[in-house]
C-alpha positions in Angstrom: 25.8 -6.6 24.7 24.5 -3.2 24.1 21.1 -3.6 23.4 18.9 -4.8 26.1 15.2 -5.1 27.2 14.0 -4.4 30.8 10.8 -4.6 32.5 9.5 -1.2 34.2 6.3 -1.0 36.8 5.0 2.2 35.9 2.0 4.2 37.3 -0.2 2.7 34.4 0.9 -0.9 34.0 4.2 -2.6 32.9 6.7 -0.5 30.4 9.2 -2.7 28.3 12.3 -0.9 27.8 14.4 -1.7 24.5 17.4 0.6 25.5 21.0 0.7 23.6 23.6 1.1 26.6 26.4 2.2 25.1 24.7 5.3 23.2 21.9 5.8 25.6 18.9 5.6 23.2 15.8 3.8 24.6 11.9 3.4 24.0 9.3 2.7 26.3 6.0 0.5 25.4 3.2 0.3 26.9 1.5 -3.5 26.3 -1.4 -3.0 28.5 -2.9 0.1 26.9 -2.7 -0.2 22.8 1.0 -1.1 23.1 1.8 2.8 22.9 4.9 4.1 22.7 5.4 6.4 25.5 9.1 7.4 25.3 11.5 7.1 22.0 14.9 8.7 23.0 13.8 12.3 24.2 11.5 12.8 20.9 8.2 11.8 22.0 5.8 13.9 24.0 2.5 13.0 25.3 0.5 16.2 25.6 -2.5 17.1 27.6 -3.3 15.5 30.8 -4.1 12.7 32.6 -3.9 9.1 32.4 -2.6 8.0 28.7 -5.8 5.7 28.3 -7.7 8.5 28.8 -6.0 11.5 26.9 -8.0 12.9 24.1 -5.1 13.7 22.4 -4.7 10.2 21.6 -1.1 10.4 22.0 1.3 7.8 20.1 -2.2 5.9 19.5 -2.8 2.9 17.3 -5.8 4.2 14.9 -7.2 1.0 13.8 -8.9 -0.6 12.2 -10.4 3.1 11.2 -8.2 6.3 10.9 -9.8 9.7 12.2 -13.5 10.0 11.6 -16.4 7.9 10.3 -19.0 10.4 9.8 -22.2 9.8 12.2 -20.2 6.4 12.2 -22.5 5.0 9.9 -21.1 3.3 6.8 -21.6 0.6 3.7 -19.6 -2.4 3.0 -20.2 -5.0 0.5 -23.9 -4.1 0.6 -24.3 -4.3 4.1 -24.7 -1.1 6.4 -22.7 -1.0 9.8 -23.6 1.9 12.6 -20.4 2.3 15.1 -20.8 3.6 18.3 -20.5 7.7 18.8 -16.9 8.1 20.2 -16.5 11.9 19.6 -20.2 13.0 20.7 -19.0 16.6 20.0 -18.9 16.2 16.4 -21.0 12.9 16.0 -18.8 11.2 14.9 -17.0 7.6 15.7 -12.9 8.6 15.7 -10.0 7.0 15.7 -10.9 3.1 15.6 -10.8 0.8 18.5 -7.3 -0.3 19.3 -5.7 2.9 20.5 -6.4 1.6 24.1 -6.4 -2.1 24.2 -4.3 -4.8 26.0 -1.5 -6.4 23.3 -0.2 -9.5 24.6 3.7 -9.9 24.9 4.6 -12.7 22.3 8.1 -12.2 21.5 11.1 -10.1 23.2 14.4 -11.1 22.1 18.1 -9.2 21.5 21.4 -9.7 19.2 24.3 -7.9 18.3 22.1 -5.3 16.0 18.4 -5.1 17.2 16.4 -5.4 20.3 12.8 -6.6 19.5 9.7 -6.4 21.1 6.4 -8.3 19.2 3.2 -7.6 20.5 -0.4 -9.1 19.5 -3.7 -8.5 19.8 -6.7 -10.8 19.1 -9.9 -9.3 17.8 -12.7 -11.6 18.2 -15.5 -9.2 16.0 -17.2 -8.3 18.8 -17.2 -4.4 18.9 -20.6 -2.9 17.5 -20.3 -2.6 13.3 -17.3 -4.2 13.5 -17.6 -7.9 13.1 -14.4 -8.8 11.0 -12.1 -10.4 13.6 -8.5 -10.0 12.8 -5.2 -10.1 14.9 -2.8 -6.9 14.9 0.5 -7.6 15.4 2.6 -4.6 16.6 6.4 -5.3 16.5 9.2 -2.5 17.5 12.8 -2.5 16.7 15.6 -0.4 18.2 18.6 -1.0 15.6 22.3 -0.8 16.9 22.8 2.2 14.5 20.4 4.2 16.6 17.1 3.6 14.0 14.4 2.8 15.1 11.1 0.6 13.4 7.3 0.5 14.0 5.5 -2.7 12.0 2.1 -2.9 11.3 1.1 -6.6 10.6 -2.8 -6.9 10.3 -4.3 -10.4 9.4 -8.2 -11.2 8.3 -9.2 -14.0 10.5 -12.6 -13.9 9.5 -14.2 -15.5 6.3 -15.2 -12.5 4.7 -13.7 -9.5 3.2 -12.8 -6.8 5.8 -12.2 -3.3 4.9 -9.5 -1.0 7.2 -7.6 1.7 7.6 -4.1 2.0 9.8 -2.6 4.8 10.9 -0.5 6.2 14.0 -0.4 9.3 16.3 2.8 10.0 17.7 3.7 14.1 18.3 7.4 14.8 17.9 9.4 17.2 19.7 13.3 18.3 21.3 14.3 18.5 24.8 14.0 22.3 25.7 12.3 23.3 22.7 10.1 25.9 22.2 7.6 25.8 19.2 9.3 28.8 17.7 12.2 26.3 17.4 10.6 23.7 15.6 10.3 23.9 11.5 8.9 20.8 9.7 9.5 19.4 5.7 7.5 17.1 4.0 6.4 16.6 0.5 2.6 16.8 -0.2 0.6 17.6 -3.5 -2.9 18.1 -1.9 -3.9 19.2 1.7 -8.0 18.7 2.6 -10.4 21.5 4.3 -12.5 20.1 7.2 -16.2 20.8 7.0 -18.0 21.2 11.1 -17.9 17.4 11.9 -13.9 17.9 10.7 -14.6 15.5 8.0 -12.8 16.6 4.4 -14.9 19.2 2.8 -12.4 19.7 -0.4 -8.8 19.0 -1.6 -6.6 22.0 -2.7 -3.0 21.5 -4.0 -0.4 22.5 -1.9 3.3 22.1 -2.3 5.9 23.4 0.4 9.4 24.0 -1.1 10.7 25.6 2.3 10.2 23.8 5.6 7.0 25.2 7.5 7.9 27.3 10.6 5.1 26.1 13.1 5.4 29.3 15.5 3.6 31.0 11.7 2.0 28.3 10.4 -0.2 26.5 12.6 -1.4 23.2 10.6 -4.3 20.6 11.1 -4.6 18.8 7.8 -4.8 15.6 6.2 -2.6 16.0 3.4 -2.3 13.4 0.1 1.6 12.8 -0.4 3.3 13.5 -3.8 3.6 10.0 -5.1 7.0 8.0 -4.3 8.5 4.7 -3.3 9.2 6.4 0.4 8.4 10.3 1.9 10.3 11.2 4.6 9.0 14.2 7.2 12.0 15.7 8.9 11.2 17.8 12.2 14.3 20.0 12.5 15.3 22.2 15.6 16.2 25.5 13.8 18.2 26.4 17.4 20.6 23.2 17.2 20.0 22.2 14.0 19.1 18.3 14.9 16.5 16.3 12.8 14.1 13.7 13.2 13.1 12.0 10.4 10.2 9.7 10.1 10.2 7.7 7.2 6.8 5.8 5.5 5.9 3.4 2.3 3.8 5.7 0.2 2.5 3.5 -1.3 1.4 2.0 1.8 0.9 5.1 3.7 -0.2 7.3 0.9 -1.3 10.2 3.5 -0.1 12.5 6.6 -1.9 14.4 9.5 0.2 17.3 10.3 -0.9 18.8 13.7 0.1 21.3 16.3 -1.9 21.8 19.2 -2.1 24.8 20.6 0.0 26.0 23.5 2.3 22.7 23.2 6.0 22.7 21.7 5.3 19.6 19.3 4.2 18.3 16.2 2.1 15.4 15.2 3.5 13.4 12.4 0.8 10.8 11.5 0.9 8.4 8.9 -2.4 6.9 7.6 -3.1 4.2 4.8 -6.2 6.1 4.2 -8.6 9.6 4.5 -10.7 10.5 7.3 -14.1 9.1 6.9 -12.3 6.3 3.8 -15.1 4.1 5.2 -17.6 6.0 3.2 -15.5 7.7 0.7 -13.4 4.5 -0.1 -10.1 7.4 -0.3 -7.7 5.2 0.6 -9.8 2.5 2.1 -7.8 -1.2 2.0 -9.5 -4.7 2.5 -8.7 -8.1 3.4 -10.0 -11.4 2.3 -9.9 -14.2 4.3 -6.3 -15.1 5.6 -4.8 -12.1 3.7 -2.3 -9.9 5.7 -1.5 -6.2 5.2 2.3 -5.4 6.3 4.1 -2.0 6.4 6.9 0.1 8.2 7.5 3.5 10.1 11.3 4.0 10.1 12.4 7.1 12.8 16.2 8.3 13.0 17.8 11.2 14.7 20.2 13.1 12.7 22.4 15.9 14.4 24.4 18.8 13.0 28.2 17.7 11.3 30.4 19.5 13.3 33.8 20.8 11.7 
């Protein structure tokens, strides 16, 4: 069979490998720290430093079950006010929800003549401070015979009230031996938001790219709102040897995209969110649950090289 699953010991716990053997495309997971993907073919990087649980860049994190920032982390729901703890003390704010670095039990790993499939679950009792809507997140990844690749998102109310959230994820992209100068990126926006000092959105500006974005000129670090469709599809492309990857959303599910570049690394973050930074007070993009209900959506990811002749 060519698609398999193996168990790795790595420096920072146990790495499930879905790997296809006969074209040599594999992803690693990481269950015991937010079931982060820490390898997908040769497209994923982890920049900064240190160990992944404690990397500010957040790489390949789970933002759940808030996206970004919640300014001062204070916020309203249902007439009720909620203060989250001060995760970015820098700025004041509370970032990038809880999940990112949490255990995800191991609840399914199966294979078959077209997928390997690797479910992973994590039970959320309620009790992280102004948070107390327990739900389970169920993270499932799927490497397809045909070399795609799928990230689900399966988040289920458990409580008996209405719980609002937000999803999003953090991977950065990039190419073996890449340079930034060789990266160019094309997505499809209508609106990009300004950050005020906490980097909360200040204003929305219309913005539409009809030539990909050379990031060695344009360095970006936005939120931006997507142009409305059934699907958007980013495509980082390798200007040097003209390979793509293309990461493909719902926008209706995923209506927005952080863009973002760091500085001094040769990759991209491609991010997409089901809602604004700080949608906890704005209610931009903000979703909620009743009791029972489940929210359910895809990330699609595909490598597509140059036709040669």
């Amino acid at each position: 069979m060519e698609l398999v699953i193996n168990e790795i010991q790595g420096s920072e716990g146990l790495i499930i490998e879905l790997r296809n053997t006969q074209r040599g495309e594999k992803a690693h997971i990481l269950p015991e720290c937010g079931g982060t993907l820490i390898q997908l073919f040769e497209h994923i990087r982890l920049p900064g430093s240190g160990p992944i649980h404690q990397n500010a860049y957040h790489p390949s994190a789970l933002l759940a079950p808030w996206v970004n920032r919640v300014r001062n982390g204070n916020y309203s729901f249902q007439g009720r006010n909620y203060q989250l703890p001060i995760t970015e003390p820098a700025l004041g704010n509370a970032i990038h929800g809880f999940l990112a670095r949490k255990p995800f039990q191991v609840i399914e790993k199966k294979t078959d003549a077209d997928r390997a499939i690797l479910k992973l679950l994590h039970v959320y009792e309620g009790d992280y401070p102004g948070f107390p809507f327990p739900f389970d997140f169920q993270l499932t990844y799927e490497l397809h015979a045909n070399g795609h690749f799928y990230v689900m998102f399966d988040i289920k109310n458990k409580g008996n009230q209405r719980m609002p959230f937000a999803i999003g994820w953090h991977p950065y992209f990039t190419f073996p031996d890449t340079d930034l100068s060789d990266l160019e990126i094309s997505f499809r926006p209508q609106s990009k938001f300004l950050s005020d000092s906490q980097m909360i959105p200040l204003r929305e500006e219309p913005v539409e790219y009809t030539e990909p974005v050379d990031l060695a000129k344009e360095s970006l670090d936005n939120v931006f709102r997507l142009q409305k469709a059934e699907y958007h599809t980013t495509t980082l492309t390798n200007k040097r040897t003209h390979a793509s990857l293309c990461i493909k959303q719902n926008a209706a599910d995923f209506p927005f995209l952080v863009v973002f570049s760091p500085e001094n690394e040769a990759c991209v973050a491609i991010e997409p969110m089901t809602a604004n930074t700080d949608a906890f007070n704005t209610l931009d993009g903000l979703k909620s649950l009743g009791p029972d209900e489940r929210f359910y959506s895809t990330v699609e990811i595909w490598l597509r090289r140059k036709i040669k002749f």
